[in-house]
N, C-alpha and C positions, 0 to 999 in steps of 0.2 A: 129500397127507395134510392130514387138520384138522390146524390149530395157531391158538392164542390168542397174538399178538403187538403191539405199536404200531411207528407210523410216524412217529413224534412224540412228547416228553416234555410230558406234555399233564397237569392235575389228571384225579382220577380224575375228576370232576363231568361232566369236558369226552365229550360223546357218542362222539369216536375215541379216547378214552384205552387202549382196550385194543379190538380190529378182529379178528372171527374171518375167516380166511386160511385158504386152501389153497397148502401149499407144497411142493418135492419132497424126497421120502425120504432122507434120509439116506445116505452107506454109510462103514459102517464102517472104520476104519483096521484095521493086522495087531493094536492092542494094545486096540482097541474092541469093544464090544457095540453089535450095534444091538436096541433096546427096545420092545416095546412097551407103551405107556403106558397102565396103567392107573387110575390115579390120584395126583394132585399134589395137594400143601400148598401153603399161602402163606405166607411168612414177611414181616419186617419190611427182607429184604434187596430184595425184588420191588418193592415201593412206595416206596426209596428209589431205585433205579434206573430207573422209571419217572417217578419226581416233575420236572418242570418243570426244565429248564437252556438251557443255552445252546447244547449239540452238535446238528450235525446227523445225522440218521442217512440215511444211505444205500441203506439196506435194511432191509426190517421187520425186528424185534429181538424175539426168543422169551424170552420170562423163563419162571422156575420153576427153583429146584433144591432139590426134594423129591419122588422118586417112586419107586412100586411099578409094574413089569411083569413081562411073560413076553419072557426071550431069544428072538429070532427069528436072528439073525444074530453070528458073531462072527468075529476078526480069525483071520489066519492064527497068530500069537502068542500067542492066548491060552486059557490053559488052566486058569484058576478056575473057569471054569462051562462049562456044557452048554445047547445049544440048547434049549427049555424050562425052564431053570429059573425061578424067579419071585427076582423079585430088588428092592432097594431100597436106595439113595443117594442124594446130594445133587448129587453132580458138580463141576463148575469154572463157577466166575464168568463165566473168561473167553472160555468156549465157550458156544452157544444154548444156551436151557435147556430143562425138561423139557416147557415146556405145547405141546406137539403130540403125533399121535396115534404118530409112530417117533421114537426120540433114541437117540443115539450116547454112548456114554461109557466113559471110560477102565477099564477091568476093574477096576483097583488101586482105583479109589475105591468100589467096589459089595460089597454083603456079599449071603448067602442069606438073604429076606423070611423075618420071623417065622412057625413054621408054623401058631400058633394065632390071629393077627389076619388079618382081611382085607385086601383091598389097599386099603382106603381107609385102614385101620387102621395099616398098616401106611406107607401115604405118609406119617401125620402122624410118624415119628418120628427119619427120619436127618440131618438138619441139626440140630436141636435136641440131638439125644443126638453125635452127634459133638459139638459146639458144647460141650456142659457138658463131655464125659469129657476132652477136651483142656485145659479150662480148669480142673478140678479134679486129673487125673491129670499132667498135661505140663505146665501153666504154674506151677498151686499146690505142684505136687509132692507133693499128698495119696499116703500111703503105703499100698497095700492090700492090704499084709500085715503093718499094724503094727495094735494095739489103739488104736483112734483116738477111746476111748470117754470121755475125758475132753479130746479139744481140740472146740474151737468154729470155726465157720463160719457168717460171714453173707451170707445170698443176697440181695442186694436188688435187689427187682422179683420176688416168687417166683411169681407166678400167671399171665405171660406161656408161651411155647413154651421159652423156654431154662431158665428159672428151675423151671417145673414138673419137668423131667427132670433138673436139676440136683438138688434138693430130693433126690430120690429116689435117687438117687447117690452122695449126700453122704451120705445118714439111712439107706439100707437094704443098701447094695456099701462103703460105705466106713465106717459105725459112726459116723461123726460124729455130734456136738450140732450140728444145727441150727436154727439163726434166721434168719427171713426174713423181708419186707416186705409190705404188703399195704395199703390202704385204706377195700377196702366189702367190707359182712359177707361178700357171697358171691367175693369172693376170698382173704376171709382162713380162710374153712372151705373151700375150693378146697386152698390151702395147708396146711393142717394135715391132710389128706385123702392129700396127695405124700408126706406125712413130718417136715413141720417138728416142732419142739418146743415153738417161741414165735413167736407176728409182732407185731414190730410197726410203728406209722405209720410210711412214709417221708416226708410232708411236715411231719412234728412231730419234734423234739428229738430224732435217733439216739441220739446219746452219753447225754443225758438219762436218754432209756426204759432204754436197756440198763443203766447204773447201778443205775437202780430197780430192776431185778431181777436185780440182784448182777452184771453182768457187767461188768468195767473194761477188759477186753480180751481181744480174740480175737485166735487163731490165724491164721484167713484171712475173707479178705472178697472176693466174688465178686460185681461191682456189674454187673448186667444192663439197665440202667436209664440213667438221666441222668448220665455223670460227673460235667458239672461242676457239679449238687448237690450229689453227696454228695461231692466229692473231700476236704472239711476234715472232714466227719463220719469220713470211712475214715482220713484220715492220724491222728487223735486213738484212733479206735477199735484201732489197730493192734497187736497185740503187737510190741516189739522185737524186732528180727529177723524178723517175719511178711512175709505175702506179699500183695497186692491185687493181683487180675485185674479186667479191663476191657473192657467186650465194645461200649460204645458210641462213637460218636466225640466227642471234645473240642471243644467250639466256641470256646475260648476256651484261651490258654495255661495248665498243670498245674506248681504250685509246687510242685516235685519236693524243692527244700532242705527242705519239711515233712517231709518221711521220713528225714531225714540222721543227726537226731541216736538216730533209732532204729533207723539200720542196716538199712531196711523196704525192701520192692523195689513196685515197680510194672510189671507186665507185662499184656501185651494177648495177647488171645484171637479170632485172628478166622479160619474154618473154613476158607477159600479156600487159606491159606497152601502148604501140604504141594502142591496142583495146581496155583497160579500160578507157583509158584519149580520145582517139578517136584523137591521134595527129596528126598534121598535115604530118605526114611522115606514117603513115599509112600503103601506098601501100609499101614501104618500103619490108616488110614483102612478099607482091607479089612475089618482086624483090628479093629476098632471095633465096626463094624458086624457085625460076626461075635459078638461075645458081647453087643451089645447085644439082638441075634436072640435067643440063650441067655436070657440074663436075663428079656425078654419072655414066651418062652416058658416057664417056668418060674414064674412066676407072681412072681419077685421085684422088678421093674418093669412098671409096668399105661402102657396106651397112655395119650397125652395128647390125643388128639382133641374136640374139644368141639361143631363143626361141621361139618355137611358138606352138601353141593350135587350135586344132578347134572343136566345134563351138564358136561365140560368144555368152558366157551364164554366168549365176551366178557362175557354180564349175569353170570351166575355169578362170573365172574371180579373183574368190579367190587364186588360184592358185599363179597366176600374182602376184595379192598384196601381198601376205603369201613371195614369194619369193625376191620383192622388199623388204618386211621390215624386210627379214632374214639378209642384207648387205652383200651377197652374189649373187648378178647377175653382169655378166659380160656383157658389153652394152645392148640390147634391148629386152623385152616380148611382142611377137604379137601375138594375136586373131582373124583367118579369116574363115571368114562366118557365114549362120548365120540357120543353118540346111539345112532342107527339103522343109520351108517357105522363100524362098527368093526372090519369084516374083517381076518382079518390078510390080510400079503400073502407071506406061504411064509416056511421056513424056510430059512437055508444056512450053510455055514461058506465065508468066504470067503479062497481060498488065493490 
């Protein structure tokens, strides 16, 4: 099968950073699907696993978890879907990921693709919308069947993949005031477009701005972005008792006694969780992706896609990354198909 891999943690710059490969098919375990791919996103998690280190690898290494396919194969165990169905998920970190033409992946993590997006449409949305709904619904504790029409949430970084479907989540499934971040006109009308109510500068005065427009403190703050910027602007901006989610990594230690005397919590959001520890909520993720399907479909969440490529290959590929690590993409980079080789290869259940 194609697949888009490296053999090496190489800059994207670098010519073999990313090496189109022919490699062998997959098969699926009793609790797997095998997939076939039909178009992948790129997220900001592909190009940090990819970036320059010190390991060596041993064997090429598939990135990608964001895609849409058609079920071709599945485990003797599992009984969510149907060979045929069209389907779309993020997967596990700690298994290959989706950029080749068959992938395997654990049922519990996969929901049924939107019926009204395509499958490029539909690649750009399961990382990201798992990524917000856990981080608003599981970490923040947002309640979504209380009238949440007078608390506040701040998204900062709203015009990225997570922040775009967060906004929307926040402002149109859960009722919230939202405020969010932004810097050039065409992501701050990006933002305001997902649902915000206000944005403003994240490299000017947080605390500042929001004051001026009457706000002393929020509810929650949802920082998608640079922690350790904003970590003194969120511990000031905090309501007592409120909650701040974190979805980046700290490069520097997090003076946690700032939240002491407000009783504030600090919690992290990161999507892998529920697959790498194998929790017991698991299917969880199913279910995720099952009413974000709904919601899509319904017209009460619109896809975050902004670019797209085709085929799925190494230039395309680099493309994506080079543009991720410009900090310059406004929500989603998808890649569908996969050329003139895209046969499938049968279907089976395998017992």
């Amino acid at each position: 099968m194609k697949a888009v891999a490296l053999r090496e943690h190489l800059t994207i710059e670098h010519p073999e950073s990313l090496l189109d490969l022919t490699l062998d098919t997959p098969e699926p375990s009793d609790t797997e699907l095998l997939v076939e791919v039909q178009a992948v996103s790129v997220n900001p998690v592909d190009t940090k696993v990819r970036a320059p280190k010190d390991s060596i690898l041993e064997a090429p290494k598939v990135l990608g978890w964001d895609a849409c396919g058609i079920v071709l194969a599945k485990g003797a165990a599992c009984e969510l879907f149907d060979i045929g169905d069209r389907v779309f998920y993020a997967g596990d970190i700690t298994k290959p990921g989706c950029n080749s033409q068959y992938h395997t992946v654990d049922q519990r993590l996969v929901g049924q693709a939107p019926k009204s997006l395509s499958a490029a449409e539909s690649a750009a949305m399961p990382l990201t919308s798992i990524t917000a709904w856990e981080a608003l619904f599981d970490r923040l504790k947002v309640d979504l069947e209380a009238d949440n029409s007078d608390r506040t949430i701040l998204i900062i970084g709203g015009a990225g993949g997570v922040g775009s479907i967060a906004i929307q989540l926040a402002a149109r499934v859960a009722g919230l005031r939202v405020i969010t971040t932004a810097s050039k006109p065409e992501s701050i009308d990006w933002c305001l477009r997902q649902g915000a109510e206000l944005v403003v500068n994240h490299y000017k005065d947080l605390p500042g701005q929001l004051r001026s427009l009457g706000f002393t403190e929020l509810d929650y703050i949802l920082c998608c972005n640079d922690t350790d910027m904003h970590f003194e602007a969120m511990c000031d901006l905090i309501r007592p008792q409120g909650l701040i989610c974190a979805m980046v990594d700290n490069r520097k230690p997090l003076d946690n006694a700032k939240l002491k005397s407000k009783s504030a919590g600090l919690v992290w959001e990161f999507m892998f969780t529920r697959a790498m520890f194998e929790c017991d909520d698991i299917l969880e993720q199913h279910h995720i992706l099952n009413e974000v399907a709904r919601l899509l479909d319904e017209g009460i969440l619109s896809c975050t896609m902004r670019e797209r490529l085709s085929p799925i290959d190494a230039a395309n590929m680099k493309t994506a990354h080079a543009k991720l690590e410009s900090g310059s993409m406004l929500g989603k980079f998808v890649l569908e198909g996969w050329g003139d080789s895209n046969a499938s290869i049968g279907a089976s259940s395998k017992q």
